[in-house]
Structure formats: structure tokens, C-alpha cells
C-alpha positions in Angstrom: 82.0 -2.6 38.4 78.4 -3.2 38.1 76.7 -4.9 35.2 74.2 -2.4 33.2 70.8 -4.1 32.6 68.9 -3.2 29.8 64.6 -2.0 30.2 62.2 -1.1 27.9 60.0 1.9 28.6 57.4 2.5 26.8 57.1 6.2 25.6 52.7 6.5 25.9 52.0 4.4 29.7 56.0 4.7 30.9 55.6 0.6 31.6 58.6 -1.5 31.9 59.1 -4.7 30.1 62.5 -7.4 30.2 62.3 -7.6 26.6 61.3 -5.4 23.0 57.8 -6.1 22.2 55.9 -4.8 19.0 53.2 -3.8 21.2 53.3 -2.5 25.2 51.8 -5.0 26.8 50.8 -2.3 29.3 48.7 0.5 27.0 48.3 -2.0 23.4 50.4 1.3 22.0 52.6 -0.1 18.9 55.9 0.8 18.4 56.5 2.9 21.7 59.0 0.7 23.7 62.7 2.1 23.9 66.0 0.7 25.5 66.6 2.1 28.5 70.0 1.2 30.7 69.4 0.8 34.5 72.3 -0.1 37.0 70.9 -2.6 39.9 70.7 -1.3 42.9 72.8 -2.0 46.0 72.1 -4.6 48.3 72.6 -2.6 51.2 70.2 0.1 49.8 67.4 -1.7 50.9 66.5 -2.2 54.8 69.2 -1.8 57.2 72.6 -3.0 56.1 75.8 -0.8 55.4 74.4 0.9 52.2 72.0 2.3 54.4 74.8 4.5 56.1 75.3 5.9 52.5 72.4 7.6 51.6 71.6 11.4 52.6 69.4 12.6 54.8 66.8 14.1 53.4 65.1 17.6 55.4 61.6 18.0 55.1 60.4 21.7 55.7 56.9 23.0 57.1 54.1 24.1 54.4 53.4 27.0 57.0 56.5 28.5 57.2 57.3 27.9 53.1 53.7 29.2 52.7 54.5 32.2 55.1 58.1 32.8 53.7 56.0 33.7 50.1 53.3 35.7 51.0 56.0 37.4 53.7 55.7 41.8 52.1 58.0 42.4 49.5 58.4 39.2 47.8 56.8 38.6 44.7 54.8 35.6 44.1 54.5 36.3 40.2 56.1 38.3 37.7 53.8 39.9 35.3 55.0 39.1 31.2 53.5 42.5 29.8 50.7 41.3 28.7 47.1 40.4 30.5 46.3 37.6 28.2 49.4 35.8 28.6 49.4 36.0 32.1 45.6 35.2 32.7 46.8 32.3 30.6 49.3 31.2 33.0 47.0 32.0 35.9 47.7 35.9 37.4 51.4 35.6 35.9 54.7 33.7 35.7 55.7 32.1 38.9 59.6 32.0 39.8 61.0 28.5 40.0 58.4 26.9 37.3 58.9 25.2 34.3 56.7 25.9 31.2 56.6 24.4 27.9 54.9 25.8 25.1 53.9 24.4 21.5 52.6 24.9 18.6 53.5 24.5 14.8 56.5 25.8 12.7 56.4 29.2 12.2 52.9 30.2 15.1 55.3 32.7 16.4 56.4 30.8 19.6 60.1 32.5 19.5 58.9 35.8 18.7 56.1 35.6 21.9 59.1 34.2 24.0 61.3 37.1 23.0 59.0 39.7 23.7 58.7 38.0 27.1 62.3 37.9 27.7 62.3 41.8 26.8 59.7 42.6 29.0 61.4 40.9 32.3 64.6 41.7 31.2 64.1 45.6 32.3 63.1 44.0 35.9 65.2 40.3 36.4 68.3 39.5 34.4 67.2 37.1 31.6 68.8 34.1 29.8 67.8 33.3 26.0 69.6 30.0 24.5 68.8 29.2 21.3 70.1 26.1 19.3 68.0 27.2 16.1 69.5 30.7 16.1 72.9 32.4 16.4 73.0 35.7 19.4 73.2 38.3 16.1 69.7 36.6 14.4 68.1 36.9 17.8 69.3 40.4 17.7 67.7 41.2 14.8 64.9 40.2 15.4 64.5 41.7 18.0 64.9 45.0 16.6 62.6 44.4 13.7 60.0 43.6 17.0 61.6 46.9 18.1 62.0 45.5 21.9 64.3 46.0 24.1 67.1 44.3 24.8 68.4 45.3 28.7 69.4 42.8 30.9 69.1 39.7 28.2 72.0 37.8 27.6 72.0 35.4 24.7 73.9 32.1 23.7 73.6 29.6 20.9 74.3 26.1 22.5 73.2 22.6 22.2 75.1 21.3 24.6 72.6 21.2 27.9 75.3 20.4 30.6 76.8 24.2 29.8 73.7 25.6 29.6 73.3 24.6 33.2 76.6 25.4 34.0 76.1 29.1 32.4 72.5 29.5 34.0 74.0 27.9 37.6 76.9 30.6 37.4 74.6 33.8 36.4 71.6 32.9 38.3 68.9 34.5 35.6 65.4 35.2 36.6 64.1 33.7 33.3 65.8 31.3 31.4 64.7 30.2 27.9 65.1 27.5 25.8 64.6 27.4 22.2 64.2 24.5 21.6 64.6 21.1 23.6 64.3 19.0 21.0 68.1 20.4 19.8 69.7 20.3 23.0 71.6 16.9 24.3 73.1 15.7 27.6 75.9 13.3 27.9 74.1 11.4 30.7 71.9 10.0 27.3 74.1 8.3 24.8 71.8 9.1 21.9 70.8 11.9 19.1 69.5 15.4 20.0 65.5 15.4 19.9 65.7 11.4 20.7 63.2 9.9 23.2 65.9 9.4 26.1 67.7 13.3 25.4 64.4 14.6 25.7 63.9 13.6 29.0 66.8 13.7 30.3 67.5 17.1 29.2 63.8 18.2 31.0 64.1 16.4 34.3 68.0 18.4 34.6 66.1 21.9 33.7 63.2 21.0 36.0 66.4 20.4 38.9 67.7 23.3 37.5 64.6 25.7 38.0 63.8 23.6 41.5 66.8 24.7 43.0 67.9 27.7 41.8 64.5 29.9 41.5 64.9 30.2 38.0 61.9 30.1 35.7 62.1 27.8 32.6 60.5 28.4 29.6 60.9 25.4 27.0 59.9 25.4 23.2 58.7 22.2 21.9 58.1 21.2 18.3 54.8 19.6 17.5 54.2 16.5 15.5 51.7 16.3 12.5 48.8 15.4 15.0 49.4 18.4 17.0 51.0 16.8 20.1 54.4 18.0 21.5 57.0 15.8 20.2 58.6 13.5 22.5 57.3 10.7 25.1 54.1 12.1 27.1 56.4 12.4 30.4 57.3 15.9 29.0 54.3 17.3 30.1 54.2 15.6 33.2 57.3 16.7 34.4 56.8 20.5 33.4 54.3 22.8 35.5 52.8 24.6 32.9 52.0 23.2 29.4 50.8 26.2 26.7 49.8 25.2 23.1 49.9 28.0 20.5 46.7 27.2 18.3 45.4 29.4 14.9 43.1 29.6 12.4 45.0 28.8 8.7 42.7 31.7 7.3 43.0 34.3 10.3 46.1 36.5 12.1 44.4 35.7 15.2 46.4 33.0 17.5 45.4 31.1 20.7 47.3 30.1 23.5 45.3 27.4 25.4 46.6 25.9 28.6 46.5 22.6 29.2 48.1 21.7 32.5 48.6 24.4 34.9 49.8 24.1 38.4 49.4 27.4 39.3 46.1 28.4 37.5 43.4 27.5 35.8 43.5 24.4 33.0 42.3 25.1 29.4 42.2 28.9 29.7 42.6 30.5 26.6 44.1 33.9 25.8 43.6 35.6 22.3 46.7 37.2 20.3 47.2 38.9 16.6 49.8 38.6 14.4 51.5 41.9 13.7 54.3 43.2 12.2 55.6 44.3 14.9 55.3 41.0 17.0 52.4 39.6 18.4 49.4 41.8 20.6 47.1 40.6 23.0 43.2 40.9 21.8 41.8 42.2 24.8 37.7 41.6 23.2 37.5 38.6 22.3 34.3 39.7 20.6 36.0 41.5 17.9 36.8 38.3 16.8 33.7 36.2 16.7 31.5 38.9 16.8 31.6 40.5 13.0 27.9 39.8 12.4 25.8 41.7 9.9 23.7 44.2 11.9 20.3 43.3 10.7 18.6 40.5 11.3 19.9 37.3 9.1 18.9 33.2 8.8 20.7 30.3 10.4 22.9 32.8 12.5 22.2 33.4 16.0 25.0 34.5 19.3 26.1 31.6 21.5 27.1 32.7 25.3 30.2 29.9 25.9 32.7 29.7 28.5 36.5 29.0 27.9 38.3 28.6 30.9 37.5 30.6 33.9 35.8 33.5 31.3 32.3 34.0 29.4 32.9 34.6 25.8 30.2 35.5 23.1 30.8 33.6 19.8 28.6 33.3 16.3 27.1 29.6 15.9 25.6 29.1 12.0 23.6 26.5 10.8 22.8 25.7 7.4 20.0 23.0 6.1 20.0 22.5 2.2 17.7 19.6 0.3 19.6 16.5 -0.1 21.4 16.7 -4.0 22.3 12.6 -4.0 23.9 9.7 -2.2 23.6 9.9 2.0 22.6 13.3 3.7 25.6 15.0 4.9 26.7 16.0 8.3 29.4 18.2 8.6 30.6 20.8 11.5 33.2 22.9 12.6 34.7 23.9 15.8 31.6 21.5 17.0 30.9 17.5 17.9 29.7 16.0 14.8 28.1 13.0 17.0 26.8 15.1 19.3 24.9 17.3 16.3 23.7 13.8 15.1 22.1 13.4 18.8 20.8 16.7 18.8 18.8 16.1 15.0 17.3 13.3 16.8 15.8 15.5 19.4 14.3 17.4 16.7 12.7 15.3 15.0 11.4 13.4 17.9 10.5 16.3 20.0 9.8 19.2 18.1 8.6 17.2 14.8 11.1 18.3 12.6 12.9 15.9 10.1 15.9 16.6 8.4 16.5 13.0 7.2 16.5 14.5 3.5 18.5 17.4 3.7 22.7 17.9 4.1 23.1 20.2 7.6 26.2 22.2 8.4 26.9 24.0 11.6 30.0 26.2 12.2 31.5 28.3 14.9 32.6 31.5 13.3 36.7 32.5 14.2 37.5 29.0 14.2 37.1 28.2 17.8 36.6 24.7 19.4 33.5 24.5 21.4 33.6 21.8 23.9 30.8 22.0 26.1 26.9 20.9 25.9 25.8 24.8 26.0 26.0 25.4 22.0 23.0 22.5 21.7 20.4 25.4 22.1 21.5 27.6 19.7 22.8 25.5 17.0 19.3 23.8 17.1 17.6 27.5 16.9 20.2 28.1 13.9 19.2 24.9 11.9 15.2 25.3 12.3 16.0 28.9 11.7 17.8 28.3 8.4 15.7 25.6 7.9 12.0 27.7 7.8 13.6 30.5 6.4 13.1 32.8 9.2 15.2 35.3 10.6 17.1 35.5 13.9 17.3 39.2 15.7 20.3 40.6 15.7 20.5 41.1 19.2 19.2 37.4 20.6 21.7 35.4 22.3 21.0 32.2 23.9 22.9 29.0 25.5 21.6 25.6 26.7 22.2 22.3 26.9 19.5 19.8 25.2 18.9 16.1 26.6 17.5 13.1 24.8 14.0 13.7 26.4 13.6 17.7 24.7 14.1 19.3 28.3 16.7 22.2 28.4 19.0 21.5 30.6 21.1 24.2 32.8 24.5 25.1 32.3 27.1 26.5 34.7 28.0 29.6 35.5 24.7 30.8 33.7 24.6 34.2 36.1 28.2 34.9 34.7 27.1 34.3 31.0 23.9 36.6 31.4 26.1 39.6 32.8 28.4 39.5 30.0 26.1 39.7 27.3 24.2 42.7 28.9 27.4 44.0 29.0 28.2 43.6 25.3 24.5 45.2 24.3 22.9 42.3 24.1 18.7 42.6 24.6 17.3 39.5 24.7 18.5 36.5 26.1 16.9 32.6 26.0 18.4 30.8 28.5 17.6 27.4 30.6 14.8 27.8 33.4 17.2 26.5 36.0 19.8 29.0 34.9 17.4 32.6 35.9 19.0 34.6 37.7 17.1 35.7 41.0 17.8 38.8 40.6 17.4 40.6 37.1 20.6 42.0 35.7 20.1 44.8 34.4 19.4 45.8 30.3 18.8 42.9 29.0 15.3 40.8 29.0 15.9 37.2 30.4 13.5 34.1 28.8 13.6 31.2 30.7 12.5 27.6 29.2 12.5 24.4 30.1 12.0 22.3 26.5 13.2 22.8 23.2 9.9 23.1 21.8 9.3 26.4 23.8 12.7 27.7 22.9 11.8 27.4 19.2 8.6 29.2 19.8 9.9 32.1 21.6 13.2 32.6 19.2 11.2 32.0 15.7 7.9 32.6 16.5 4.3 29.9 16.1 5.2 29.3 12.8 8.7 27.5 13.7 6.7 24.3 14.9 
């Protein structure tokens, strides 16, 4: 019989080491090395010898004829879930065979969008929905207070992962979901449920699962306190889709943000409410993050973003106040505070504005994370705006990235960004030089510039420098 050695893996880089360490000496991580057991490998394995004559041959198929065998008429390459959000979010819908994991805190409404999922396939492909949180009657509950319905869905309350695989292998479901991996267990792993080595174990045998049969997985994970899925960082990479469920603490609006996508688009975003009858897909945006007073206002003005593969109009507010005591303050939201540091710099340098005694805030109304360099423009406009006390029109959007030298820079997709503010009524738009369109678009007035200086000018008028 042979001897079991013992590995460490560490749960952040997956590196190997002969002995437990404090540290990985791979990644510097503390605390992430766990005991693995590996059997050694047989001699013959290797090169040429007898164990050779052992190991199955493995098939290799042609991409042409796999890629011809999908698009062939009558298959599907997608199943849509019901809603356009959700399946923009996964790329044009769910794809058979794929494994998706989604996350997001206690009580986001992951099971209840999973369940409203399962009803909608279930009228088309049979459906599987295991739950080791819930008993088959509390799912069925809930379902009717979501008033779906419940053809072709079959439900079971297990832990135990190797019949789960069993069930799924004998019924074949289109959809199979689990709620949630970190309470189901293998025996392969001889520890808890939720432990480092049952997590993955219990993914890669679902990932087999949905590789071989067709199936498509849908996992539930449980997020720790930093907003990470719980487990080792191999989770995701194992999975084809990874979805966090994101929210405002003060709204009913929710988020579901893709992160890794195989089949689509990474970091697309879809926008949901919370209803009492389960949870509806926002299909404006713009309701959300456009609630703006209709007359002109100070420190406010209508950013022109991108999130994923879509233009999306938010609110960006700035707010300058004298200095009360101690060190100015610097605070933003849904914004990077260094990079609003940078862009104060720019103003005082370039446009001759100091700020060094007063506290400046800037937000992003709805609670959204902007991550790219276009906001610069418009929170600057915002802050001189709120600043001079001078009003903003109500219909002036802008976007624009700033550089260390006062020039604004272009931004991409600006053609994109100009078409969907016209379309949302929209008049005047300030937007990079490089970024004007060659042709106009239609019902809106486009004003190109090329420094911030100029941008100033044009939005607040001579007096702003």
C-alpha cells in the first residue's frame, strides 16, 4: 500500500511547501498554508515503463466540428433566465454545461433570485434545487409567497455532495442548484463542511459534474466580512462565471456585478429592486441615479460613465466648506480618494484654485463605484461649482479624464456616451476634444475642450477662473 505524504497548499498563491510555515513563502500571505495528503506517483507513470500501459487514452476532438455541432439549427447555445438584466449580466444568457457562482451577503436575496431562476427554466428544462439551509416545504413556501411557479423543479435537502451527484447523474436536470457549498461535504475530504479542502473538492466534482453531463451549475457562496467569497481563491478559478450580489445599506436597489465571465463580458453590471414579491429587474438605470432637482442647483452636475459593455448616466456632487479645525478633510464616495487628491492639485496648479483651507467632499449619488478616469471632469466642475457658488444647468452633462499637465484627456467609447445622453434629453454636453464625434448626433449641442481651464469657463461661465 502506498505511503500518503503530507503538502501544504497555501489557500491565496496555491504554492506547495514540505513543511507548515507561518507565512507562504510563495505570496508573504500569513496563516494560509493547509495540510494536504498526496499519494506518490508510480514509477512507471513517468516515461515508458509498465505503468505507462495503464493510463487511458485520452481523445482529442476538432474545435470545428464542436464549434459546428453548437451553432448546428435547433440547438440552443443559451437559455434565457426571464430577465434581460440577469442575462446581459451573464453575457446573452445561461450557457448549458457552465458553472456559476454567485455571492453576496446574508440576507441580499441570492436564494430568492436563484429560485425565481429555477421557476423560470423549470417551465422549459427540468430543474434541480438542493438546499442544505432549507427543508423541500420552506422552499415551497417561499416560493408561493414569490408567487412562482413551481413545474418541472424538483427539490431536496442534502449535504451530502456524493448523492447529490448521484441524484443529478440519475435525472439529468437542465439546471442544477446549489444552496449553498459551503454546507455540502464529500468523503473524498476527511474534514468539516465549509472547510478549505471540502470546498474544493466539492467544486472541482460539480465542475465534472456539469462538464460531462450538460448540466448547468449554479453555486451559492457565503461572503466573508471583506466581501470576498469564502473559501481559498481557487473557487473562482475553477467556476466559469463568478456574480457578486452588491447593495446600497440605505436603498432596495441591488447589483449583480460580474467578475469573471467566460462567456461574456467581465464586470457588467445589471440593476434589480427588492420587492415583495421577489426581486425585478430595473430596466433604467437612470431612475436610479437620476432623481435630480429640475432646476438648476450648486455642486451637482450629470457624469456620462460606462459599466461594462453599457453607457450609464449617474449624479456626481461636490461639496467645498471653509476649514472648521485640525487638517482639511478629504472624503468621497463611490470615488478614488487619491485620485481626488491628484485632481485638487490640477486645480490649483492649472486653473489657480486653492482649496488648501477648505474640507471637499465628492459623492456619486445611488451608491455606485466609479472606477474609471472619466468622472475627473465633472467632479472638478462640481467642486469649483460648489465652491463659487454658482449653479450648474440642469441639463449639462459632461465626462473627461484630467492629466497632471491640465489637458483633458479622451475617454473610450465617447461616441457611445454622447448618444445615450441625447437619448435621455440631455442638451448640452462638454466632452474631451479627441472624443467629438464626426458626425453630430442629433439633439444635443456637443463642446469640445482640450484643458480644464476651458472646461470651467464654458460650464460656469468667466467668472469661475
Amino acid at each position: 500500500m502506498a505511503r500518503t505524504n503530507l503538502v501544504y497548499v497555501c489557500d491565496a498563491c496555491h504554492g506547495e511547501s514540505a513543511k507548515w510555515q507561518g507565512q507562504c513563502p510563495q505570496c508573504a500571505q500569513w496563516n494560509t498554508l493547509v495540510a494536504r495528503s498526496v499519494a506518490p506517483a508510480a514509477r512507471g507513470a513517468r516515461g515508458g515503463g509498465r505503468g505507462a500501459a495503464l493510463v487511458e487514452t485520452v481523445a482529442a476532438a476538432p474545435l470545428a466540428e464542436q464549434l459546428a455541432a453548437a451553432e448546428a439549427p435547433g440547438v440552443t447555445s443559451r437559455w434565457s433566465l426571464g430577465s434581460g438584466e440577469l442575462d446581459r449580466v451573464l453575457g446573452g444568457g445561461l450557457v448549458p454545461g457552465s458553472v456559476t457562482l454567485l455571492g453576496g451577503e446574508p440576507g441580499i436575496g441570492k436564494s430568492t433570485l436563484l429560485l425565481q431562476v429555477a421557476s423560470h427554466l423549470g417551465a422549459s428544462h427540468p430543474v434541480l434545487y438542493v438546499s442544505g439551509e432549507e427543508s423541500a416545504s420552506q422552499i415551497a413556501l417561499r416560493a408561493r409567497r414569490l408567487e412562482l411557479r413551481l413545474d418541472g423543479i424538483q427539490a431536496a435537502c442534502e449535504t451530502d455532495l456524493d448523492a447529490i451527484i448521484a441524484l443529478a447523474a440519475s435525472q439529468r436536470p437542465g439546471l442544477l442548484v446549489i444552496d449553498s457549498i459551503q454546507t455540502m461535504s464529500v468523503a473524498a475530504a476527511d474534514s468539516s463542511a465549509g472547510s478549505v479542502s471540502q470546498l474544493r473538492e466539492c467544486t472541482a466534482a460539480l465542475v465534472r459534474l456539469a462538464k460531462s453531463t450538460g448540466t448547468a451549475v449554479w453555486i451559492v457562496g457565503h461572503v466573508t466580512k471583506e466581501g470576498a467569497i469564502a473559501g481559498p481563491r481557487m473557487l473562482e478559478h475553477l467556476v466559469d462565471t463568478v456574480l457578486y450580489f452588491e447593495r446600497d445599506d440605505a436603498s432596495r436597489f441591488r447589483m449583480v456585478r460580474a467578475t469573471k465571465n467566460r462567456f461574456g463580458a467581465a464586470n457588467e453590471l445589471g440593476f434589480f429592486l427588492m420587492t415583495a414579491t421577489g426581486i425585478r429587474e430595473v430596466r433604467n438605470p437612470a431612475a436610479i441615479f437620476l432623481a435630480r432637482a429640475p432646476e438648476p442647483v450648486v455642486g451637482s452636475v450629470v457624469l456620462v460613465t460606462r459599466d461594462g459593455t453599457r453607457p450609464l448616466l449617474v449624479e456626481v456632487q461636490g461639496l467645498v466648506d471653509r476649514m472648521r479645525f485640525g487638517q482639511p478633510r478629504r472624503v468621497t464616495q463611490g470615488l478614488d480618494a487619491g485620485r481626488l487628491a491628484m485632481l485638487l492639485a490640477v486645480l490649483n496648479r492649472h486653473a489657480g484654485l486653492s482649496l488648501q483651507e477648505h474640507d471637499v467632499f465628492a459623492n456619486v449619488v445611488g451608491g455606485l463605484q466609479v472606477d474609471e478616469p472619466a468622472w475627473d471632469l465633472p467632479v472638478a466642475v462640481a467642486l469649483v461649482s460648489s465652491l463659487q457658488d454658482i449653479k450648474l444647468p440642469a441639463q449639462l452633462a459632461m465626462f473627461g479624464e484630467v492629466g497632471l499637465t491640465g489637458e483633458v484627456r479622451p475617454v473610450s467609447f465617447g461616441e457611445e456616451r454622447i448618444r445615450e445622453a441625447a437619448k435621455l434629453g440631455f442638451t448640452t454636453l462638454i466632452v474631451p476634444r479627441d472624443n467629438l464625434p464626426r458626425v453630430p448626433v442629433p439633439g444635443i449641442e456637443v463642446k469640445p475642450v482640450s484643458r480644464i481651464e476651458d472646461a470651467l469657463r464654458l460650464a460656469l461661465g468667466r467668472q469661475a477662473l
